[in-house]
C-alpha positions in Angstrom: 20.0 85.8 83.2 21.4 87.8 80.6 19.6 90.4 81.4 20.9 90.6 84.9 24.8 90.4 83.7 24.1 93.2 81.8 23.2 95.3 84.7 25.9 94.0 86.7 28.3 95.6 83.9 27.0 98.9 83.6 26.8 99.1 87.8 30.3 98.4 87.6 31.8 99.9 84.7 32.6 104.1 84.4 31.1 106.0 81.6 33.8 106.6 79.4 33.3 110.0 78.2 34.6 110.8 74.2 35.7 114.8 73.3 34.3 116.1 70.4 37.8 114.9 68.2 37.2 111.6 69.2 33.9 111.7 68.2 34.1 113.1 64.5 37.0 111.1 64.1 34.5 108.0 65.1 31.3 108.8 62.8 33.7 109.9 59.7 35.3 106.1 60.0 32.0 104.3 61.1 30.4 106.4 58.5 33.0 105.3 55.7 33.3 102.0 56.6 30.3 101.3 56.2 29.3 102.9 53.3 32.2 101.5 51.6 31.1 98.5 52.2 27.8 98.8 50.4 29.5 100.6 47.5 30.9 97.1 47.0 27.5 95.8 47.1 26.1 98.4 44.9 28.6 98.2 42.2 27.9 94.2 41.8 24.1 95.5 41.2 24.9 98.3 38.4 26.7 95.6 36.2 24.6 92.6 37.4 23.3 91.9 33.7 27.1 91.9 32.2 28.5 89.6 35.3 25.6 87.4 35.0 26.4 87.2 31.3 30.0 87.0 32.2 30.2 84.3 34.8 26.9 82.6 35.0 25.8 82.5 31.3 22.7 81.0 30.5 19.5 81.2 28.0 17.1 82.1 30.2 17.2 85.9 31.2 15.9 85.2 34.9 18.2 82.2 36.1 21.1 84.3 34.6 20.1 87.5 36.9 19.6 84.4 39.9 22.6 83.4 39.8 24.7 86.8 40.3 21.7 87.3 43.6 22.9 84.2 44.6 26.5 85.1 44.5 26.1 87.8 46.6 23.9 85.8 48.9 26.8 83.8 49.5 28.8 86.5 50.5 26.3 87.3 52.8 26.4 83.6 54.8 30.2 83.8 55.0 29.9 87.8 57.0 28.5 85.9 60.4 31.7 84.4 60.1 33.9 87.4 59.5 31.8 89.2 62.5 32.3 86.2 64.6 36.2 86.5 63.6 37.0 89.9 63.6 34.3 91.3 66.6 35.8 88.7 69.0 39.0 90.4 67.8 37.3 94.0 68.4 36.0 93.2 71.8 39.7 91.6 73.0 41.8 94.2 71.7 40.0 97.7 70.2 37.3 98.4 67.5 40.2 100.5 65.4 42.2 97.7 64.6 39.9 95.4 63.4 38.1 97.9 61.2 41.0 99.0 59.5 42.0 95.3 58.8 38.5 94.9 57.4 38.2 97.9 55.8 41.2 97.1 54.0 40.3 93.7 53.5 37.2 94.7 51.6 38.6 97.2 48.9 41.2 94.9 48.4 39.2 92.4 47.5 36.5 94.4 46.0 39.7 95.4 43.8 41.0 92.4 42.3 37.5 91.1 40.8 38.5 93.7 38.1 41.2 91.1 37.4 39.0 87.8 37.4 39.0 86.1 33.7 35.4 85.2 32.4 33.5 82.3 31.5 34.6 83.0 27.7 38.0 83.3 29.0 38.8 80.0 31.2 35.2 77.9 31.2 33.3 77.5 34.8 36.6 77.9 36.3 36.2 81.8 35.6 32.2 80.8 37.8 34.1 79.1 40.7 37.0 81.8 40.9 34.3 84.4 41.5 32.6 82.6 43.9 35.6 81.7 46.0 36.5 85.6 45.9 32.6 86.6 46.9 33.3 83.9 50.1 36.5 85.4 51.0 34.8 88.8 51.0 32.4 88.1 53.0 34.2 87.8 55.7 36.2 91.1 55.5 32.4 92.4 55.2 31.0 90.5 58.3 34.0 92.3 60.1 33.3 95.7 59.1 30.2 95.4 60.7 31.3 94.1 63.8 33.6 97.1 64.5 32.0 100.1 62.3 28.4 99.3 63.9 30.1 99.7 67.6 32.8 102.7 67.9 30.4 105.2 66.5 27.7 105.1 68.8 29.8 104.0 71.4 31.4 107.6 71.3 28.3 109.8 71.0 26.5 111.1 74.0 23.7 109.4 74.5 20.8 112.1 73.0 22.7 111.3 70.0 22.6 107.7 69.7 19.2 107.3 67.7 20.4 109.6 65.4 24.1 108.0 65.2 22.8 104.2 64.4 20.6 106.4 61.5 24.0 108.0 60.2 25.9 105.1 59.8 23.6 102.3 59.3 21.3 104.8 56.7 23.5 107.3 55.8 26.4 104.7 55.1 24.1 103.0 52.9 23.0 105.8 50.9 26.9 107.5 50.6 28.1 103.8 49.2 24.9 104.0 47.0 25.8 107.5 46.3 29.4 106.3 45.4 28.6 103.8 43.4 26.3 105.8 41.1 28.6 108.7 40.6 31.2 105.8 39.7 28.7 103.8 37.4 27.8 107.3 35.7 31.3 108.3 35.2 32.7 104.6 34.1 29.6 104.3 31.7 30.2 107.2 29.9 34.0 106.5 29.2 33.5 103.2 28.4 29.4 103.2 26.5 27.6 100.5 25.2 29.6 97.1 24.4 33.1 98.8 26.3 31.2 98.6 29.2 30.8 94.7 29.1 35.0 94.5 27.6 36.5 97.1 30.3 33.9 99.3 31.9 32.9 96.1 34.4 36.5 95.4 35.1 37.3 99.9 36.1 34.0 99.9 38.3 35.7 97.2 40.4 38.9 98.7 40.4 37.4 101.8 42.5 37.4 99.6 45.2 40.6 100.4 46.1 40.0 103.9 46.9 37.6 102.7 50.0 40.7 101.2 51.7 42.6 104.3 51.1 39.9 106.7 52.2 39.7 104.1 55.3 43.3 104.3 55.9 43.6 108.3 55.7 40.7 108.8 58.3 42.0 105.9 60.6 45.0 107.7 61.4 42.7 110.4 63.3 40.6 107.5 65.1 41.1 106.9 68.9 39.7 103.9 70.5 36.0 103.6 71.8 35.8 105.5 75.0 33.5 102.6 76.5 36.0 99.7 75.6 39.2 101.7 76.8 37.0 102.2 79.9 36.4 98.2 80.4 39.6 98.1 80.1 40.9 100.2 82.5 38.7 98.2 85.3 40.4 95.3 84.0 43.4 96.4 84.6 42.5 96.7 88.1 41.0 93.6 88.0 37.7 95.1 90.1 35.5 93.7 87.4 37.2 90.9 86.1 34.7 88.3 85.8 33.4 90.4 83.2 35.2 90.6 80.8 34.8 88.2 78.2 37.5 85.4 77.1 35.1 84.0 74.5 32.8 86.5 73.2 31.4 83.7 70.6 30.6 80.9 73.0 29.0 84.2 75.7 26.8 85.1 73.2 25.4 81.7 71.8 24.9 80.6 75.2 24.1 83.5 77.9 22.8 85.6 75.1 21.2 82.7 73.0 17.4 84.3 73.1 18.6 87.7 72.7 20.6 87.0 69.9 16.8 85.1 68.5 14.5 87.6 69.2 17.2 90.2 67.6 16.8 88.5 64.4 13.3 88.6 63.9 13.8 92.6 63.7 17.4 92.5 61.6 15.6 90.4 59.2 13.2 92.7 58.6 15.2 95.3 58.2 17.7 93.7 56.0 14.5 92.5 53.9 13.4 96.0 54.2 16.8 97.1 52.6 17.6 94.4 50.1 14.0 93.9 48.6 14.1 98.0 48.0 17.0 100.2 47.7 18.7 97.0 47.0 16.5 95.8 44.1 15.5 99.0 42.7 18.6 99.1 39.9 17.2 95.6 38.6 13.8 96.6 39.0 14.0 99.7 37.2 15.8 97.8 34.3 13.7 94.8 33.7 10.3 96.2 34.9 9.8 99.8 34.0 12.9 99.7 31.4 14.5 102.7 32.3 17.2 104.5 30.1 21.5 104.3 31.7 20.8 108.0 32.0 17.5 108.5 34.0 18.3 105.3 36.1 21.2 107.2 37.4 19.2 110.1 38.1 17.0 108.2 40.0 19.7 106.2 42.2 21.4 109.2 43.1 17.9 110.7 44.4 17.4 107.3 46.2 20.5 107.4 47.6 19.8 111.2 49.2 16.3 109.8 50.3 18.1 107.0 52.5 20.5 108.9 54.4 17.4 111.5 55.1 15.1 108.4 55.9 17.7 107.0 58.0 18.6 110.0 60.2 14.5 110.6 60.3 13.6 107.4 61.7 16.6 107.1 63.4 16.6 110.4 66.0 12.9 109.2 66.2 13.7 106.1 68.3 15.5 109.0 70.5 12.4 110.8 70.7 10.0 107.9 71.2 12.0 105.0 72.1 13.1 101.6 69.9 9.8 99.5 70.4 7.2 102.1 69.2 9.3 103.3 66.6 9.3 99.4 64.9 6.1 98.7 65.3 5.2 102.2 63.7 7.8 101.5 60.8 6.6 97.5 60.5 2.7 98.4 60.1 3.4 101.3 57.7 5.5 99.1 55.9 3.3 95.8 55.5 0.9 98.8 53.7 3.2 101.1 52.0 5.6 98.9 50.4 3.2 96.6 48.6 1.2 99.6 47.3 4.5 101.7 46.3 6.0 98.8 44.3 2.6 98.1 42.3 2.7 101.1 42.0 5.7 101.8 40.3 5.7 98.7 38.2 2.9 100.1 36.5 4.3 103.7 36.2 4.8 105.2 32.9 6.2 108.6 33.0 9.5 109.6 34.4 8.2 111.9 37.4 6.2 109.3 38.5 9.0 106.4 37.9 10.5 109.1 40.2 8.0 109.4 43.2 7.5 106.0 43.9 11.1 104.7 43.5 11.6 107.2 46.5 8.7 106.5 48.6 10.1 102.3 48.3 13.5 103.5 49.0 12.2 105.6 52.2 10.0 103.4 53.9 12.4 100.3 53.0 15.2 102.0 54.8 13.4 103.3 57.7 13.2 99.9 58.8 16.4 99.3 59.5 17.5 102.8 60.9 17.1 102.0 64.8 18.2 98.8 64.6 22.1 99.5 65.1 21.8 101.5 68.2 19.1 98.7 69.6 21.8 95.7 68.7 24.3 97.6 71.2 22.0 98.3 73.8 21.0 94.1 73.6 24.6 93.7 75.0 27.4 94.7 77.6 30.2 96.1 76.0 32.5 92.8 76.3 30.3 91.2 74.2 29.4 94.4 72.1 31.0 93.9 68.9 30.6 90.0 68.7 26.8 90.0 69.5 26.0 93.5 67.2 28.1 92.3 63.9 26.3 88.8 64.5 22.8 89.9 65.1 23.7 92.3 62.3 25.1 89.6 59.7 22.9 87.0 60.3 19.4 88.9 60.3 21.1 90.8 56.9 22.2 87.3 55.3 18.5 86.2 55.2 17.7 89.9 54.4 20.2 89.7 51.3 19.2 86.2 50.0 15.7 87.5 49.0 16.0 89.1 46.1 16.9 85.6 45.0 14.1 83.9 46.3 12.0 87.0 44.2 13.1 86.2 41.7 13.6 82.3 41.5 9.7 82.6 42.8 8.0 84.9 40.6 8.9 82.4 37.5 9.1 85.0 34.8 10.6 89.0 35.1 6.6 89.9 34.3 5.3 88.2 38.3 7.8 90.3 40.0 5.7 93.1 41.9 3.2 90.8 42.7 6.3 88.3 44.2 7.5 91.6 45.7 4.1 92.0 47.8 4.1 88.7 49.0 7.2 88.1 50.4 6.7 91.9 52.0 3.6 91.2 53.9 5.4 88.0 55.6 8.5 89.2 56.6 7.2 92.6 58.4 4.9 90.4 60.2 7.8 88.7 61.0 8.8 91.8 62.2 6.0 93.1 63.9 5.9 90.1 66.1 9.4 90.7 67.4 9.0 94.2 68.0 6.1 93.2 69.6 7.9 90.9 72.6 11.0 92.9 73.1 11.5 95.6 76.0 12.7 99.2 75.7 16.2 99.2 75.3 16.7 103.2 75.2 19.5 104.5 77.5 21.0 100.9 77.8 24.2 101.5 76.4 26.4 102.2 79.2 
């Protein structure tokens, strides 16, 4: 059924076409949104150990370094929310508006954690503060996604899509990465050693507030998707009425109910594929191969470059090749290459090699997710577009984000860690595999 409505849009619906403005203007602020986003989450991970001694002290090492996953992981259940929120608010009225309300939202709010009193401070007040803060986040977060994941490749021709959902899903990763290691390496080496855990937490924080500015300044350039000002123009005209969507949230968890599943056998992967690699690597390299401040930072800025180049790769391949062969490719090299590339490195002792297989996790953990953007918008008709991509999105990347939690909680002590790492690997790309496995092509859907 779904299926069918789908086709009965496109049929009826022009091609908006975007100009070249429009569509700069699109992948600088779906580009930057999202990778602003991800700074926030990468500047959590840089001072995990201080927060964790911060806000959830405690004498063992492990439930300490828990307990700061776990906050973020419920950031990550509260973004469904904020995609179900601000998307339905995309899809009614424009994907600018709601992005620069969310955009906003999140530096703001990254922003005032710099402010937060501790656990030393206030008692487990200073605990419940933070985790209020992390839930209200989320949901600023949940709707960057909705609208940053749909106005970029929503304006590019379509021989640019594969590459597009790369850009911004990859390459905003690995800028906010990029971001957040440039900030951790300059904050760390004003404020060294025990200033970092007085003030140096507190300024990495405060940087927030130069995404929602950045946002801000590029938003004033932004038109509106060409494909949603098309929609409605026909609705104006009331020719294709029927289709446009009153309640984007009850369409897609009815009509779209086993598209929406099937979509989230894949995001999970993908999100596991991100979380459990580029995302763990700064605790890994800590507490497994012990890394100095100064060659960690070396080698998250290198990972970071290696994301947006694995991302654009794997990416423009699903152009070439199409969305289902390109995840079943990506989910059997990775049920392979990510167990053996994390034993690896977990037994590595010199820097160059520290080096080589830090990148080969970060490349084939990323790859994963690269064609999964695009795909999310060509599972739906652009009514729905924004509600049913930031969901998929949010939901499949909440499970995603909760594992390094479940790593860690599983593996018992710091030392089981690779061998947790493998594990939970091997299920969740089979996981994968099988969902790749029952969808059809989407390619050249997105109409």
């Amino acid at each position: 059924m779904s299926n069918s409505i789908h086709s009965e849009v496109v049929a009826n619906v022009p091609i908006q076409k975007g100009n070249n403005r429009q569509l700069v203007s699109a992948t600088m602020a779906s580009l930057l949104g999202w990778s602003f986003d991800l700074y926030d989450l990468f500047i959590l991970l840089y001072v995990t150990p201080t927060i964790g001694s911060l806000f959830f002290p405690s004498s063992n090492p492990t439930l300490s370094l828990a307990a700061v996953y776990a906050s973020f992981a419920v950031t990550l259940l509260m973004r469904p929310l904020g995609s179900a929120i601000f998307g339905s608010y995309a899809d009614k009225n424009g994907r600018k508006k709601a992005m620069t309300v969310a955009i906003v939202g999140v530096g703001v709010s990254t922003a005032v954690f710099g402010l937060l009193p501790t656990v030393p401070q206030i008692g487990v007040f200073a605990t419940i503060i933070f985790l209020v803060l992390r839930l209200c986040q989320g949901i600023f977060v949940g709707g960057v996604v909705a609208s940053s994941h749909t106005i970029g490749t929503e304006s590019a021709p379509p021989k640019l899509r594969g590459l597009m959902s790369g850009l911004i899903g990859g390459g905003g990763a690995g800028l906010g990465a990029l971001f957040a290691s440039i900030a951790f390496t300059v904050v760390s080496s004003f404020f060294p050693g025990e200033a970092f855990s007085e003030w140096g937490w507190r300024v990495m924080f405060f940087t927030g507030i130069l995404g929602a500015i950045a946002g801000l300044f590029v938003f004033r350039t932004l038109d509106e998707s060409p494909l949603w000002k098309g929609l409605q123009e026909e609705k104006k005209g009331k020719a294709v009425s029927h289709t446009i969507e009153q309640k984007p949230v009850k369409t897609l968890f009815t009509t779209y109910s086993k598209v929406l599943l099937v979509n989230l056998m894949i995001v999970i992967g993908g999100g596991t594929g991100y979380y459990l690699t580029a995302g763990f690597i700064p605790t890994f390299l800590t507490i497994i191969n012990d890394v100095s401040p100064g060659t960690k930072s070396g080698i998250l800025i290198a990972s970071s470059v290696v994301t947006i180049i694995s991302a654009l790769l794997v990416g423009h391949l699903s152009e070439i090749i199409g969305r289902k062969k390109t995840f079943l490719a990506i989910g059997v090299v990775n049920i392979i290459g990510l167990p053996f590339f994390y034993l690896s490195l977990a037994d590595a002792a010199t820097t160059p090699s520290i080096y080589f297989y830090t990148m080969c996790v970060v490349f084939l953990g990323n790859a994963a997710y690269a064609p999964v953007l695009i795909f999310l918008n060509e599972r739906f008709p652009t009514s729905i577009r924004s509600t049913g991509t930031g969901i998929s999105w949010n939901m499949g990347f909440a499970v995603g984000g909760m594992m390094p939690t479940f790593v860690t909680l599983a593996s018992g002590s710091v030392k089981n860690i690779p061998h947790t790492l493998m594990y939970f690997f091997i299920g969740i790309f089979l996981l994968y595999l099988i969902g790749s496995a029952v969808i059809k092509e989407t390619k050249g859907n997105l109409n």
